[in-house]
N, C-alpha and C positions, 0 to 999 in steps of 0.2 A: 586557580580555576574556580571561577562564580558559579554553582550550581543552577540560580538562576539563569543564567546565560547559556550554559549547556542543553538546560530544558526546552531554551526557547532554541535552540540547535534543532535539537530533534524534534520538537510540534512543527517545524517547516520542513525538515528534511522528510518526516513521513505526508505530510502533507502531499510536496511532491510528489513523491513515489504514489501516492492515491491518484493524483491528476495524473501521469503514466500509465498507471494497472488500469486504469479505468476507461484509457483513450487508444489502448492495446486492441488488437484483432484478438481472437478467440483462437484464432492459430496459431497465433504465438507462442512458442513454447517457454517452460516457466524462465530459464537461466538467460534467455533473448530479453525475459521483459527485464529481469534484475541488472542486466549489462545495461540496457537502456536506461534505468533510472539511476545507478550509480551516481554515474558524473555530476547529475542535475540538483540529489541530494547533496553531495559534497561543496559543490557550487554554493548551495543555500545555508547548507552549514556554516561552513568556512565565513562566506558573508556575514550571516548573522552573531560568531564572535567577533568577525575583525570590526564591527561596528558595536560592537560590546566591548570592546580594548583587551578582547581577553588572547591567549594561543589560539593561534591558528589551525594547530595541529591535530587536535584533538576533534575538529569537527570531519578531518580526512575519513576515517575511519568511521564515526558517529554518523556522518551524514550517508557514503556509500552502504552500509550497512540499513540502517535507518531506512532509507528511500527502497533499494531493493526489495527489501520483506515487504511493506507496505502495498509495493509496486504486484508483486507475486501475489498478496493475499487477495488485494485487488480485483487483479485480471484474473484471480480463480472464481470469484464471486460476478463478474461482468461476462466470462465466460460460460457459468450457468444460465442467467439469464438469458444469453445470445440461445443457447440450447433450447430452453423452454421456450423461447419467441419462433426458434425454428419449426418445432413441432407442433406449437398451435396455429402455425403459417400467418405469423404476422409479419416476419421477414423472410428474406429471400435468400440472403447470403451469411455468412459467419462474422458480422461484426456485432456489436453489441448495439442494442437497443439505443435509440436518444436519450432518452428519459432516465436510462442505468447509468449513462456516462454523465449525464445534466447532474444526477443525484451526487456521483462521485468525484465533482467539480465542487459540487455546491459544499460536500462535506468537507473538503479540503482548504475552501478556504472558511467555512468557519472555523476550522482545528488551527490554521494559521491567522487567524485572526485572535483567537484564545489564546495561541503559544505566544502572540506578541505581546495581551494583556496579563493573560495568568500565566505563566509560562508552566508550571507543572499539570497542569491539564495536560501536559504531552505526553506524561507516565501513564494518565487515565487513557488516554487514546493510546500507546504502544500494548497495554493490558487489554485493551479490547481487541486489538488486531491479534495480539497472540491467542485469545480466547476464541475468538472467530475462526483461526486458523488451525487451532488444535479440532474444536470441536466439527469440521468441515473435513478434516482427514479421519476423525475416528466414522465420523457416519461413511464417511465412502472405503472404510474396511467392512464396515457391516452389511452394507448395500451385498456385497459379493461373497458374503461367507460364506451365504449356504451354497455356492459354485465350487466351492474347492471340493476336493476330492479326498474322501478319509482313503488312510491304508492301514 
């Protein structure tokens, strides 16, 4: 197993999962968007070793994995913005803004345009998506703390 070739596994299979999370409705709930992007990371996985002559197998797992978080962290970040567009009444209905989904296009393929030249620029993008998505759950436990209730 080429490390290089695995890297470039995962900079297209999160890729994907970005163009997914980002072209998701806002209603989507989060394990809807990861089933949908499954297959599509795996797809791109798989592809991008068996054109690397490496196993196949290892991109099964890398790429459904891969795509879905990507796809989830995504559509939690295209879903706030649908929010904030809602309540300053620039849109109308629950889907995400153009210009949030145009961005989440545009970043996806430069990350697979990177994963095909540098391929470990995909570790720096998987770290950013987990940094994004940690620090996006700890603020929205803080949002609501002082609601709970001491006893």
């Amino acid at each position: 197993m080429d490390f290089v070739s695995v890297c470039q596994a995962l900079g297209l299979a999160l890729a994907a999962g970005i163009i997914i999370g980002a072209a998701a409705p806002a209603i989507m709930p989060d394990w809807g968007v990861a089933v949908g992007a499954a297959p599509l990371g795996v797809l791109v996985a798989a592809a991008s070793l068996n054109a690397e002559e490496q196993d196949v197998w290892i991109g099964i797992p890398l790429g459904a994995l891969a795509a879905a978080f990507a796809a989830v962290v995504t559509a939690d970040v295209t879903a706030g913005a649908a929010r904030r567009a809602l309540r300053s009444g620039e849109i109308d209905d629950t889907q995400p803004p153009a210009g949030v989904v145009a961005y989440g296009v545009l970043t996806a393929l430069v990350l697979a345009v990177l994963s095909l030249v540098v391929p470990p620029v995909s570790l720096l993008a998987l770290a950013a998506l987990i940094w994004l998505w940690v620090s996006r759950r700890r603020r929205a436990q803080q949002k609501h703390e002082g609601l709970r209730v001491l006893r």
